[in-house]
C-alpha positions, 0 to 999 in steps of 0.5 A: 768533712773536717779534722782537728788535730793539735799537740796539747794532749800528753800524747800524740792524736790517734790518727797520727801515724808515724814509720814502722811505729810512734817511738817515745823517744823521737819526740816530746811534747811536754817541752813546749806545750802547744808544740811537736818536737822532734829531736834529730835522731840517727835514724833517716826516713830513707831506713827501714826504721823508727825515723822522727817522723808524723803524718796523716794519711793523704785522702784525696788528689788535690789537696795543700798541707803546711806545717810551721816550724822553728828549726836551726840545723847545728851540724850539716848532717842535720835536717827537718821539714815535710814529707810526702811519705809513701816508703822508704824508697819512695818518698818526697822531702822539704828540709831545712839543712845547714851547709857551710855557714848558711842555711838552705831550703832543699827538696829532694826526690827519691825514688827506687832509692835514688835521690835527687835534689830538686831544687836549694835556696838559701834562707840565711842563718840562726833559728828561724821560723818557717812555714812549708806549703805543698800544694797538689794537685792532677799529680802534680805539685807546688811547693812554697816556703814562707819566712820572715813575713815573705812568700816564696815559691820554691818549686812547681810542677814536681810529678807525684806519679812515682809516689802512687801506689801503682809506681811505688808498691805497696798497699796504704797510700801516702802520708804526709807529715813532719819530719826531723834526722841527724842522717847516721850522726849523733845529734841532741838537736831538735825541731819544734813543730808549731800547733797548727797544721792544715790538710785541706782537701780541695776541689780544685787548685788556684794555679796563681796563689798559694792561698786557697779561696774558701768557697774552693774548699766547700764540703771537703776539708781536713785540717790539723789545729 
């Protein structure tokens, strides 16, 4: 099966969904036509509260998303990226963050509450474009970030066990989506999030490149555009 989802319409598509409820103020879409912009609010995704946040409901086990994004964090407290999103205590980040005067790539894990960098990488300074691919699969998963024409593989084996349903509570699943916060800051920044964002469910992951073959694809395919 297949979806498209694209950010030309004056509103968000219906299956979209977003924390708590979609939030007018968090985000345009009239500001740069073909593109999401989330604007980093106060609210955090580690709140119960109406946070920055879309995603698509996760449908299978081995699946990749990427989403582009053009991003320049003015202030430390601020972030955005992709979130594989099952609560506020449970959930797995991929941010562009500013520390010091250089920008890094970082992934953090919460869980029960408690968070956990799993990995930083520094990506230099100034707006940039970058795409963020997360790969899963068997629970587990690979996350790459693309910039500058360069691939980079920025983790792997990241465990997706505590984001279950049976670890995590709860009753829905997982999303996973696109994300912007000041964390607790004022903040009239924002991030533009590019027209394409795919969510292909696969039937077996390529260990050896983030590229999924087509013919692994075959009848189970889901896909924003």
């Amino acid at each position: 099966t297949s979806d498209h989802i694209s950010f030309w319409e004056k509103k968000p598509d219906k299956r979209l969904v977003s924390v708590e409820e979609i939030c007018e103020e968090n985000y345009s879409l009239s500001h740069r036509p073909g593109m999401l912009r989330l604007y980093t609010k106060k609210e955090k995704i580690s709140d119960c509260n109406h946070c920055s946040y879309f995603g698509i409901r996760q449908k299978n086990y081995a699946f990749y998303a990427e989403t582009g994004m053009e991003f320049e964090p003015k202030q430390e407290c601020e972030t955005a990226g992709m979130v594989l999103y099952q609560n506020h205590e449970n959930h797995l980040r991929m941010e562009i963050r500013k520390r010091a005067d250089e920008n890094y790539f970082v992934v953090t894990a919460c869980i029960h509450g408690e968070e956990r960098i799993l990995t930083e990488k520094p990506v230099g300074e100034g707006r940039q474009f970058f795409k963020i691919r997360m790969h899963c699969d068997r629970q587990k998963a690979r996350i790459w970030l693309f910039r500058d024409g360069r691939e980079m593989l920025i983790a792997e084996d990241i465990s997706l066990l505590p984001y279950t349903t049976e670890e995590a509570g709860g009753f829905v699943g997982c999303t996973i989506g696109m994300y912007a916060s000041a964390n607790g800051q004022d903040s009239s920044n924002y991030a533009d999030f590019a027209c394409r964002m795919p969510y292909k469910n696969v039937l077996r992951a390529d260990r050896r490149c983030p590229i999924i073959k087509k013919s692994r694809l075959q009848k189970r395919l889901l896909f924003f555009t």
